[in-house]
C-alpha positions as CSV (number, residue, x, y, z in Angstrom):
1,X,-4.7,-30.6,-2.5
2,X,-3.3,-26.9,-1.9
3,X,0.5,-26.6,-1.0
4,X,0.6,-25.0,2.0
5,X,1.0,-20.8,1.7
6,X,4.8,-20.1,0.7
7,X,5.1,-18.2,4.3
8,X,4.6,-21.1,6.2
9,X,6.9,-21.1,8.9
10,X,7.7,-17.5,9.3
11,X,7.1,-15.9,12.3
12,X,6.7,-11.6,12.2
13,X,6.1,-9.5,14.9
14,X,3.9,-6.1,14.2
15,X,5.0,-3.4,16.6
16,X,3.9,-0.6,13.7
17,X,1.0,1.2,13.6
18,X,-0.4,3.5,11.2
19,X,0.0,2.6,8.3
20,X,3.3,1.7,6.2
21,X,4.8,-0.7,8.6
22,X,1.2,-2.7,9.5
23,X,0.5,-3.0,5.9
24,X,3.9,-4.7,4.9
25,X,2.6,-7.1,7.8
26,X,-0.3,-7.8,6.6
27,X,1.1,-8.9,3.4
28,X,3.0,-11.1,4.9
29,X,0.4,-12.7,6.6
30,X,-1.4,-12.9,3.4
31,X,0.9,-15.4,2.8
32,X,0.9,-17.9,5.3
33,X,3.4,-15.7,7.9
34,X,2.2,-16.3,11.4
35,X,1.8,-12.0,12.1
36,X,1.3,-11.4,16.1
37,X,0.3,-7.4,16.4
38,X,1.7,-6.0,19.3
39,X,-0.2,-3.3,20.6
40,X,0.3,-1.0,23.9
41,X,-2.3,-2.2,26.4
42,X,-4.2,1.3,26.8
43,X,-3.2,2.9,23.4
44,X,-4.5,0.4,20.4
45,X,-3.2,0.9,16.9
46,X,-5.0,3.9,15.9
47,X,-6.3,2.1,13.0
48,X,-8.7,0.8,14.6
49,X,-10.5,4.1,15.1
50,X,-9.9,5.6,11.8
51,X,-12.4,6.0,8.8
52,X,-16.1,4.8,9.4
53,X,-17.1,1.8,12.3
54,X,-19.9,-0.3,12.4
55,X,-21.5,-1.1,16.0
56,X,-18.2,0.3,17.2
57,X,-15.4,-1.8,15.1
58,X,-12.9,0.2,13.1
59,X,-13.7,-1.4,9.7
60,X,-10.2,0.2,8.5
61,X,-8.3,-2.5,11.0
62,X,-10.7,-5.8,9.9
63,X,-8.6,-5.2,6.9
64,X,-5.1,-4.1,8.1
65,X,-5.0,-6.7,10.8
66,X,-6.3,-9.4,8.8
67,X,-4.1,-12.6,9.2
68,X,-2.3,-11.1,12.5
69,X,-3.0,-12.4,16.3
70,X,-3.3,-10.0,18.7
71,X,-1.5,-9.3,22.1
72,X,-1.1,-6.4,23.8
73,X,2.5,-5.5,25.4
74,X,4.1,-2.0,27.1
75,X,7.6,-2.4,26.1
76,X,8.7,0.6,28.1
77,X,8.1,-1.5,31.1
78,X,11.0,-3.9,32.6
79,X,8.4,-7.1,31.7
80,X,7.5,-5.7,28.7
81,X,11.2,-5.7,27.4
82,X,11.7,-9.0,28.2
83,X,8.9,-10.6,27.0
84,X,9.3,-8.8,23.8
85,X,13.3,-10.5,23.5
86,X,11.7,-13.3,23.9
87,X,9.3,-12.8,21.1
88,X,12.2,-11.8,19.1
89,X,14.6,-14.9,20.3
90,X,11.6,-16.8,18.1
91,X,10.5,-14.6,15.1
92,X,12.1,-14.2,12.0
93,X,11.1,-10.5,11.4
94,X,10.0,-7.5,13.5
95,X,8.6,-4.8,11.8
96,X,8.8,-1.3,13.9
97,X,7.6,2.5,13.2
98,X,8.9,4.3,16.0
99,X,10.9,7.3,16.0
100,X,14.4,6.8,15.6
101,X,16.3,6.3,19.1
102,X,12.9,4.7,21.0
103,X,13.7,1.1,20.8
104,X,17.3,2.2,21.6
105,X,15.6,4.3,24.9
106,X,13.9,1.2,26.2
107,X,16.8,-1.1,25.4
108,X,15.9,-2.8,22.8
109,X,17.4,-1.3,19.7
110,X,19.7,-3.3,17.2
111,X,22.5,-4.5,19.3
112,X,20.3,-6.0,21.9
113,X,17.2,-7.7,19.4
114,X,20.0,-9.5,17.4
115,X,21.6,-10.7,20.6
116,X,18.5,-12.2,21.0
117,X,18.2,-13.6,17.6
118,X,21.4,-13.0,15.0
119,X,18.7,-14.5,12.0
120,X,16.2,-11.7,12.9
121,X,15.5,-9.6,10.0
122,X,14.5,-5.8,11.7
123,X,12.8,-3.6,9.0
124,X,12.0,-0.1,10.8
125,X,10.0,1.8,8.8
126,X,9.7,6.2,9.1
127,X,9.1,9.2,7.4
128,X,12.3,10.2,6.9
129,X,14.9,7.2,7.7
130,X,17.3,6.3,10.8
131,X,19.9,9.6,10.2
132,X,19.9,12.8,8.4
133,X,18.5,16.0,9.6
134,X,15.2,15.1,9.7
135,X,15.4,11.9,11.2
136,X,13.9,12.6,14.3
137,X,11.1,14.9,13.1
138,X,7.4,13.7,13.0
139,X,6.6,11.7,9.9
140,X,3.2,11.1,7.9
141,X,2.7,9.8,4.3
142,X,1.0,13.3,3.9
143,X,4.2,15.0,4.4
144,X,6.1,11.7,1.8
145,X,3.9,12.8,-0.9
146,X,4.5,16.7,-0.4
147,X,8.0,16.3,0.4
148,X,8.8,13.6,-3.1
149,X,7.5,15.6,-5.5
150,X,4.2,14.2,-5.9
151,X,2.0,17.2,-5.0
152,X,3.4,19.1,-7.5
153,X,2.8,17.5,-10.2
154,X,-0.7,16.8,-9.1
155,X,-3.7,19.0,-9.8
156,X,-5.0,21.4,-12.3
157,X,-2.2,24.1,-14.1
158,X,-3.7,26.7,-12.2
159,X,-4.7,25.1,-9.5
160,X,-3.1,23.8,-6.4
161,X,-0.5,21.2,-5.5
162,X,-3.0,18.1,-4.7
163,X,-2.5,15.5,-2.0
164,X,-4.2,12.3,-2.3
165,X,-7.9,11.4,-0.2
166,X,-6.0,7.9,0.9
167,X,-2.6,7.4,2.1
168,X,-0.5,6.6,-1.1
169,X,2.8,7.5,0.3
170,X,2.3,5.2,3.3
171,X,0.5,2.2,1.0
172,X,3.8,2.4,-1.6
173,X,6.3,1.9,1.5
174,X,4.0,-0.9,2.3
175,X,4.9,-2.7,-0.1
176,X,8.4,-1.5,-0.7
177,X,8.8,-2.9,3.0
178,X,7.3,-6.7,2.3
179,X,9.6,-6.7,-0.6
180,X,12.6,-5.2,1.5
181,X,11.6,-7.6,4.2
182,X,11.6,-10.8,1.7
183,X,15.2,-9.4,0.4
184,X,16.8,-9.4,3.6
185,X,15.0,-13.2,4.3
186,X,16.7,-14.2,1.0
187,X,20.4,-12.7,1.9
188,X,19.8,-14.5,5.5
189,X,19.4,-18.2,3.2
190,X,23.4,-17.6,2.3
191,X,24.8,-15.4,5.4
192,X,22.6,-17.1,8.2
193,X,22.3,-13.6,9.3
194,X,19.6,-11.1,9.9
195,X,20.0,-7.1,9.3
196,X,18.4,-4.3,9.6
197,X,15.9,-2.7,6.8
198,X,16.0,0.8,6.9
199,X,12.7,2.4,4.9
200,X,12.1,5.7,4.7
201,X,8.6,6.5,3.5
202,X,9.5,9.9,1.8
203,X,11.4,7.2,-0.8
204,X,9.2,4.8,-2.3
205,X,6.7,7.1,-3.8
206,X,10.1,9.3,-5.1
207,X,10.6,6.0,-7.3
208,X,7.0,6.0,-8.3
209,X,7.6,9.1,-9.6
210,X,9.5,8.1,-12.2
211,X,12.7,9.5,-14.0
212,X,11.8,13.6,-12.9
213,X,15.5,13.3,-11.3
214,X,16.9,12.0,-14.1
215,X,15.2,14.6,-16.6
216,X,16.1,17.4,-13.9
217,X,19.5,16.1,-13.6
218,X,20.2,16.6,-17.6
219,X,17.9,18.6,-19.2
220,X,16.9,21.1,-15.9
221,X,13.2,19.7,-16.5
222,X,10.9,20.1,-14.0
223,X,7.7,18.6,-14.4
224,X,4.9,20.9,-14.5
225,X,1.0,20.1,-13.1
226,X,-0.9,19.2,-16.1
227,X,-4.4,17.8,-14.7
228,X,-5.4,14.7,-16.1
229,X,-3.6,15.4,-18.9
230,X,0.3,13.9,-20.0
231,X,3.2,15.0,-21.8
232,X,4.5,12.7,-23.5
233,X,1.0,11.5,-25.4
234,X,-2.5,12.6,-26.1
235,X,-5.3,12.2,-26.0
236,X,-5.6,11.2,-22.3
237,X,-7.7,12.8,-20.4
238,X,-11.5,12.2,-19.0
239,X,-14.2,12.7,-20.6
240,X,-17.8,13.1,-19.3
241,X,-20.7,11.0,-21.6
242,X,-24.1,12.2,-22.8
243,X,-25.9,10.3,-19.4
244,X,-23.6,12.5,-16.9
245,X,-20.7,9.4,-16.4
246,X,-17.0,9.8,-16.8
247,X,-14.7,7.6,-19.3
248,X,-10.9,8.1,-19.4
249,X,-9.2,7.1,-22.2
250,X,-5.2,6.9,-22.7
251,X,-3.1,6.5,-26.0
252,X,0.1,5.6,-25.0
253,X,0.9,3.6,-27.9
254,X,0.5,5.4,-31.5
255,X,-1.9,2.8,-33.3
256,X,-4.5,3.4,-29.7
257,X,-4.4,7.1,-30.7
258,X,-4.5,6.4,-34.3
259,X,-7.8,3.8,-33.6
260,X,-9.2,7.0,-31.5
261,X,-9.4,9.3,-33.6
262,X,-10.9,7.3,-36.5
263,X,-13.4,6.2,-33.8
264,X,-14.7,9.7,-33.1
265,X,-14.7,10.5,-37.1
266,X,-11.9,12.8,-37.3
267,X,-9.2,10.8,-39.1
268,X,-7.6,13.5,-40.6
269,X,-6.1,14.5,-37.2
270,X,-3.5,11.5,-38.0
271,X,-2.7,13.2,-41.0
272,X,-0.8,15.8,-39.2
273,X,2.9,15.7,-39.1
274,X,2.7,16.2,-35.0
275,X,0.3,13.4,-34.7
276,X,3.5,10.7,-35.1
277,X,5.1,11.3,-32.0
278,X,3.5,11.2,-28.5
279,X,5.2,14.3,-27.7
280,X,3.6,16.3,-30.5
281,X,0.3,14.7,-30.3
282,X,0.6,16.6,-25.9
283,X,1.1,19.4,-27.8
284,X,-1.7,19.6,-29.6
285,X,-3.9,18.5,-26.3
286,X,-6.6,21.3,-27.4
287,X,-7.1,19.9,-30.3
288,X,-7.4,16.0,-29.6
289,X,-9.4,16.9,-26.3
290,X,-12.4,18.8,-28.5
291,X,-12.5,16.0,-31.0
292,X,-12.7,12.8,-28.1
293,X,-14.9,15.0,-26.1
294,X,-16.8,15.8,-28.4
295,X,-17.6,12.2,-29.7
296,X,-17.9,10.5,-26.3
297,X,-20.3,13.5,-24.7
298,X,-23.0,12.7,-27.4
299,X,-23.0,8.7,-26.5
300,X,-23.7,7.1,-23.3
301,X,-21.1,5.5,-21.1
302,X,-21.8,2.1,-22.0
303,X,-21.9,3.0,-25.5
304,X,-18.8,4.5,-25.4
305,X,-17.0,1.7,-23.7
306,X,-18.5,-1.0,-26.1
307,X,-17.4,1.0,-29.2
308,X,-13.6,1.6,-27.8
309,X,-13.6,-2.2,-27.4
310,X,-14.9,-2.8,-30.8
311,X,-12.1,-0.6,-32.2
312,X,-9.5,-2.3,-30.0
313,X,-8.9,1.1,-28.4
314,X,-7.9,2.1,-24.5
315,X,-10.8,3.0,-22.8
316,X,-12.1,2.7,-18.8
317,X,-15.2,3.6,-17.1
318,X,-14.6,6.0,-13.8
319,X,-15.7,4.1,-11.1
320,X,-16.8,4.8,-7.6
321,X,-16.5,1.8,-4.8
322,X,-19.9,1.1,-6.1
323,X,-18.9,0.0,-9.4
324,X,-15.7,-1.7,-8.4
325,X,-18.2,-3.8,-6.3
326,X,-19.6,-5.3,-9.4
327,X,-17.5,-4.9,-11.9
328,X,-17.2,-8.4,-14.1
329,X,-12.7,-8.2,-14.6
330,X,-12.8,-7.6,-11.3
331,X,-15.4,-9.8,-10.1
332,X,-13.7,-12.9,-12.3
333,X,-10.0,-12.4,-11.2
334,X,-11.5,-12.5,-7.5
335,X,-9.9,-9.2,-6.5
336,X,-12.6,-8.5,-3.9
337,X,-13.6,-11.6,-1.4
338,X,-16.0,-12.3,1.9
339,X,-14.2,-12.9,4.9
340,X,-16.4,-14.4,7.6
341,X,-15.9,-12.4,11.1
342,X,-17.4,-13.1,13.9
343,X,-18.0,-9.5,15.2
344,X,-19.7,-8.1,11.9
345,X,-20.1,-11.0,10.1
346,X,-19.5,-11.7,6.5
347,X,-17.1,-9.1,5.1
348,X,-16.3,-8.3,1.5
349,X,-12.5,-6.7,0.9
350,X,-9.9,-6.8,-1.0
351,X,-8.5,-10.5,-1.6
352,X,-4.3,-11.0,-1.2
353,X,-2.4,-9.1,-4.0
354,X,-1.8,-11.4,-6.2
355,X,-2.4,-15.1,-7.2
356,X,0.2,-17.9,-7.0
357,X,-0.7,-21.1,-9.2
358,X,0.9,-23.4,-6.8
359,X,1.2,-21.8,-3.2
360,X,-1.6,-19.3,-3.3
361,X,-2.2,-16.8,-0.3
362,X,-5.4,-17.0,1.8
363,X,-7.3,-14.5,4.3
364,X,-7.9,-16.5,6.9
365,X,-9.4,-14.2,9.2
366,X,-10.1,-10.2,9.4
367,X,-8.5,-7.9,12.1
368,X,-9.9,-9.8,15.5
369,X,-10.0,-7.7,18.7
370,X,-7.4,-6.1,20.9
371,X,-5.2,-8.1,23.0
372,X,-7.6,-11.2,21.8
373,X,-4.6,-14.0,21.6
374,X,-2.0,-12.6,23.9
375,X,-2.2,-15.6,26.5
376,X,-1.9,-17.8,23.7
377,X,0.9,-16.2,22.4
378,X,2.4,-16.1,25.9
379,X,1.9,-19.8,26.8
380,X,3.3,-20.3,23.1
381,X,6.9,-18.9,24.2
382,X,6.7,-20.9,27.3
383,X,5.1,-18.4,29.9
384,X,3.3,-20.2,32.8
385,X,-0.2,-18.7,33.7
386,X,1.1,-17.2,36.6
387,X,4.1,-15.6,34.9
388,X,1.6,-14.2,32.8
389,X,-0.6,-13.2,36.0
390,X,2.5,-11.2,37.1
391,X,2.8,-8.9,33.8
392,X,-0.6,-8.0,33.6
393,X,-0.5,-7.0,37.3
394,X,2.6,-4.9,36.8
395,X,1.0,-3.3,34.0
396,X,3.2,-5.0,31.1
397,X,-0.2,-6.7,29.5
C-alpha cells in the first residue's frame, strides 16, 4: 500500500490570487495539504479568466486550483472576519497577497490571526515586501523580472531588454514561498510557534540570477545581453537543421565542447590555446557558432540529435507544447498526467513536481468551481445551516 501523502494533516487556507501566492498553495496541496481557496463572492480569483477557456472554464485555474476546495468569503464584512478567524483558529498556514496594511484595515492582520492561532504559519506574499518605499505600490511579476535584473540580460545585444511570455517572476516566488512556508512549519516543530513569512516577489528571481551582485560588487561587472549565447563557455547557442527545426546545444563542461567539435569535423578548433578555458572558447563565439551551425544545418533534426548522443555530447531538440506532449523522457518520468474533471472531462497537465519513493504526492482533483465546497467547509468548523443562511444573506458568502 501507498503511505499516505507527507502533508497529510495540514490545513492551508488560499486567500491569494494571481499567481505567486496560489501557486505555493497548490504545491502544497500536491502533497496531501487539505488547500481551501477563499475567494470574494462577486470577484473570483482572476485566474480563472485568464489565458484560453473551453465551454467557459478558465483552463489556467483547473491547474492552479487543483487539490484546493473552494468557498467563497468577503472578509471586509463583520461575518466575513469572523468566519475567517475561525478558519484560521484551525489551519496551520494562511497564505495572503494583498497589499500591505489590508488585512490590518479589516482587522485581521498579524496580531489578531495569531491570537487566533499562535501555531499559524502567515506567509504574505507581494511585489515588493511588507516595508520599504515601495511597499505599498502595485506589484506584478512583470515588474519582479524588470525590476531584478532579468530583462536586461535578456534578448539580443542590440536588441531590447526581453520579458518573459509566462510569468517567471511570479512562478519562482511560488516556490520560494512552499519552501519558506515548510521552513517556518519546521521551526514551529521546536518553538510551537507560528510566524510570519514575508516574500517579496522582486527577490526570488534576483537569486536565480545568480552571482551578478557578487561580480558587480568586486569586479564592477555588469552583465551584458548576449542572446542565446553565454560567457563563460561556447558553443551554446541554437542552431536551426537542414528540415527547418531548432537544436540547442551547450558545452559547459570542456570534454562536451571538445566531443562537439570533433563531431562537426573541425577538430583542430581544440587545438587552439583559447579553446581550454570556457571563457576563451565565449570569446571566440564567431568562430565555434559557424563551425556547429554549419554541421547541424546540413542534417536533419533527428539526425542531429542521434549523432550528439552517439558522441556523448549535450544536445536538445526545441520543443513547442506539441512536442513536450509526446516526448518519450518526459512521457517515462510521468511529468505530464490525465486528471479526470467532471466539467471538461479528462485533463492532461503537469503531474506534482517531483516524485517521493515512499510518500509520493497525488492530483486528486483539478480546480472545481467557485464557491463549490463552502457549506462543507462551514459545517466543517461547526456552522449550523442557519448560521450559514445568515452570512450569505448579509452578503459575507
Amino acid at each position: 500500500m501507498t503511505a499516505a501523502p507527507p502533508l497529510t494533516g495540514l490545513r492551508v487556507v488560499d486567500l491569494a490570487t494571481l499567481f505567486a501566492g496560489p501557486l505555493a498553495a497548490t504545491l502544497l496541496g500536491d502533497f496531501g495539504a487539505d488547500v481551501v481557496k477563499v475567494e470574494h463572492p462577486t470577484r473570483p480569483d482572476p485566474s480563472r479568466g485568464h489565458g484560453p477557456a473551453k465551454d467557459g472554464v478558465g483552463l489556467w485555474w483547473k491547474l492552479l486550483g487543483r487539490n484546493k476546495r473552494t468557498m467563497t468569503l468577503d472578509l471586509s464584512t463583520p461575518g466575513g472576519r469572523t468566519t475567517l478567524l475561525r478558519l484560521a483558529a484551525d489551519a496551520d498556514v494562511i497564505v495572503e497577497n494583498f497589499r500591505p496594511g489590508t488585512l490590518e484595515k479589516w482587522d485581521l492582520g498579524w496580531d489578531e490571526l495569531s491570537a487566533a492561532n499562535p501555531r499559524l504559519v502567515l506567509a504574505r506574499v507581494t511585489g515588493f515586501g511588507q516595508f520599504g518605499p515601495y511597499a505599498r505600490r502595485p506589484g506584478f511579476g512583470t515588474l519582479a523580472e524588470a525590476m531584478s535584473g532579468f530583462a536586461a540580460v535578456t534578448g539580443e545585444p542590440d536588441g531590447p531588454p526581453t520579458l518573459p511570455p509566462f510569468g517567471l517572476a511570479d512562478s519562482v516566488a511560488g516556490l520560494a514561498t512552499a519552501y519558506a512556508v515548510m521552513t517556518a512549519l519546521a521551526a514551529r516543530d521546536r518553538t510551537g510557534r507560528g510566524q510570519v513569512v514575508d516574500m517579496a516577489i522582486i527577490e526570488p528571481i534576483l537569486t536565480v540570477l545568480g552571482p551578478q551582485p557578487l561580480w558587480y560588487d568586486q569586479l564592477g561587472l555588469v552583465q551584458p545581453r548576449t542572446g542565446n549565447r553565454s560567457t563563460n563557455n561556447a558553443p551554446r547557442n541554437t542552431y536551426r537543421t537542414a528540415d527547418g527545426g531548432w537544436v540547442a546545444v551547450s558545452t559547459s563542461a570542456q570534454s562536451i565542447a571538445e566531443r562537439v567539435l570533433r563531431l562537426v569535423g573541425r577538430p583542430e578548433l581544440t587545438d587552439e590555446p583559447w579553446f581550454t578555458t570556457g571563457a576563451g572558447r565565449a570569446a571566440h563565439a564567431d568562430v565555434l557558432d559557424e563551425a556547429v551551425g554549419a554541421w547541424i544545418a546540413r542534417h536533419t533534426r533527428a539526425e542531429v540529435v542521434e549523432a550528439f548522443e552517439k558522441a556523448e555530447a549535450a544536445v536538445a531538440p526545441v520543443q513547442d507544447v506539441r512536442d513536450v506532449m509526446t516526448d518519450p523522457q518526459y512521457t517515462a518520468l510521468g511529468t505530464l498526467t490525465t486528471v479526470p474533471d467532471p466539467e471538461l472531462g479528462p485533463l492532461r497537465m503537469q503531474n506534482v513536481l517531483f516524485r517521493l519513493s515512499e510518500t509520493p504526492g497525488a492530483i486528486r482533483w483539478a480546480g472545481r468551481p467557485h464557491g463549490a465546497d463552502t457549506d462543507e467547509i462551514l459545517t466543517e468548523l461547526g456552522l449550523t445551516a442557519g448560521e450559514i443562511t445568515s452570512l450569505r444573506t448579509a452578503g459575507a458568502l
